[in-house]
C-alpha angles and dihedrals in degrees: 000000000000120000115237117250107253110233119242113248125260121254096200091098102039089058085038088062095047085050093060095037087054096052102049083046088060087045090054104049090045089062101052085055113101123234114218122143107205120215134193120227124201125231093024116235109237117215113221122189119266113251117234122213114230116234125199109210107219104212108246107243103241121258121255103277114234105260095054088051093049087048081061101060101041091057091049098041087054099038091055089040109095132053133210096221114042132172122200121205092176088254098100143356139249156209119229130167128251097258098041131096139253128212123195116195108225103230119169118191137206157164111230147119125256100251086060097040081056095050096057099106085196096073109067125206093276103050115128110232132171118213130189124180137138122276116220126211134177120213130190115214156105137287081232103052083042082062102047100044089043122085090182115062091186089065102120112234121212113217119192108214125220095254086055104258125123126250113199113190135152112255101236092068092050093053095047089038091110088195089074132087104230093200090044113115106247122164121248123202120210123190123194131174120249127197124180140174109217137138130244093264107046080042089060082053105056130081105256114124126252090239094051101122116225148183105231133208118190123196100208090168133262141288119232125203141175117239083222094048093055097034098038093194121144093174083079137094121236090241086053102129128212136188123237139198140156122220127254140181090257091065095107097143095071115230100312083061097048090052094042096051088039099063093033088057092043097045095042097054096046134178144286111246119161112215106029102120145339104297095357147117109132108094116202148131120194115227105203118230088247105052093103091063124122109252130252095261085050098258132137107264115221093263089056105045088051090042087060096050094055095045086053097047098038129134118235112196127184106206094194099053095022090228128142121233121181096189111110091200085064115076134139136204118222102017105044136079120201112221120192120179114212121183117229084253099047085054098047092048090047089051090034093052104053094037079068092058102051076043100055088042095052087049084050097060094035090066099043 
């Protein structure tokens, strides 16, 4: 059998293709052209170079490093810290200047009743006197008026009993004691401290009985005294400060204490100078309680080495007999002052000292 002849291919896609390929060549190429149409401008702008001014930097003049400012404070915390007139009410010390004066209110105390308090032919009419004692009054009402007036159901409630005895009791346990009638009339009392300043003679008009038991507190005057008189020391300035205290029933801590607490309390709180510094007025420096620890290696820190001197150079002076002792272990409430010189530099390297520290410490966390 014959073979059939095999047709010749056809050339219409091949030129169909080229075609294609031809014309997204031209497309191409048209996009990459740029497209910028060019004018003349008459006449033509000419361009000329920006001038630049010129400027002369002043150096800015450094700040006041830290130590000098610290320096700063420390003279004027110490030069406004004494007084020449202090009065000492036994709540807080001070610092007065050698030739300045002390004056010592004259408060007796006492437990007593105010019959007793008017029979005393040594107060006069006028004489100021403090009293404190507890007021008693009686209420008539309901455990469940109680519990509706009341936000806190903890409060304890005195009952008074029919025979007379008290009954104290949170109020809670009254109001879920299902034994008790919550409508029944039952008698509250309520005690409430009382304190008034008053004198000797509008005291014997008031109503207070004569058995009211009371906590008195007489003003029989004050005590001055001169700085000079008690110290007797001409080998010190008259700018000279010392540190004064009087001695009270809370002194537990013998001398070392009184002079430790003493400077914590007055550095800490600290005075109001205008000027001192940007944004503040309010000069401090906080000692912390333990400053007068040993060291670490066993020896004596700054706090303590300066805390022994003072208890070894300090001025005892019984104001009742007007008499000088010098022995730390003898002190007395009630009758003795506590005098402690301290020289202008003691005083600015105390304050120095411990503002580096707060210093060094702010710079510590800073960095971390």
């Amino acid at each position: 059998m014959a073979k059939s002849a095999r047709s010749a291919p056809s050339l219409v896609p091949a030129i169909l293709a080229l075609i294609v390929l031809v014309g997204l060549a031209y497309l191409l190429f048209a996009d990459l052209q740029p497209s910028r149409t060019e004018h003349t401008v008459s006449p033509p702008i000419e361009i000329e170079d920006p001038q630049i001014e010129e400027v002369t930097i002043e150096p800015v003049a450094p700040s006041e490093d830290q130590q000098a400012i610290t320096e700063k404070e420390a003279e004027q915390f110490v030069d406004h810290l004494g007084s020449k007139a202090v009065t000492l009410d036994g709540k807080q010390g001070e610092f007065v200047r050698k030739d300045g004066t002390i004056v010592i209110p004259k408060v007796e105390k006492r437990d007593t009743t105010i019959g007793q308090l008017l029979a005393d032919k040594s107060l006069s009419p006028d004489t100021p006197v403090t009293i404190e004692y507890t007021e008693t009054e009686k209420q008539q009402t309901t455990i469940q008026a109680l519990d509706d007036s009341t936000e806190d159901k903890n409060t304890i409630v005195t009952i008074e009993k029919a025979d007379g005895s008290q009954q104290q009791s949170p109020l809670i346990d009254l109001i879920n004691d299902n034994n008790i009638d919550k409508n029944a009339q039952i008698t509250v009392i309520n005690k409430q401290a009382i304190q008034k300043k008053t004198t000797i003679g509008q005291l014997s008009q008031s109503e207070l009985s004569p058995k009211q038991a009371i906590h008195a507190e007489i003003d029989r005057g004050s005590i001055e005294l001169s700085v000079n008189d008690i110290v007797k020391s001409g080998g010190l300035d008259d700018n000279a400060l010392f540190y004064l205290h009087r001695v009270t029933e809370a002194d537990r801590q013998g001398l070392w204490g009184i002079i430790q607490s003493g400077l914590i309390q007055r550095f800490r709180q600290g005075l109001t100078l205008e000027g001192i510094g940007i944004n503040k007025d309010l000069v401090r420096v906080t000692i912390p309680a333990d400053a007068d620890e040993p060291l670490p290696t066993g020896l004596s820190s700054f706090l303590g080495k300066i805390l022994n001197n003072k208890v070894e150079s300090s001025y005892i002076y019984n104001y009742t007999t007007s008499t000088m002792g010098h022995n730390p272990d003898l002190i007395y409430p009630g009758q003795q002052l506590i005098l402690i010189h301290f020289s202008n530099d003691e005083l600015k390297q105390i304050y120095q000292f411990f503002a580096d520290q707060r210093n060094e410490q702010a710079q510590t966390f800073a960095i971390h």
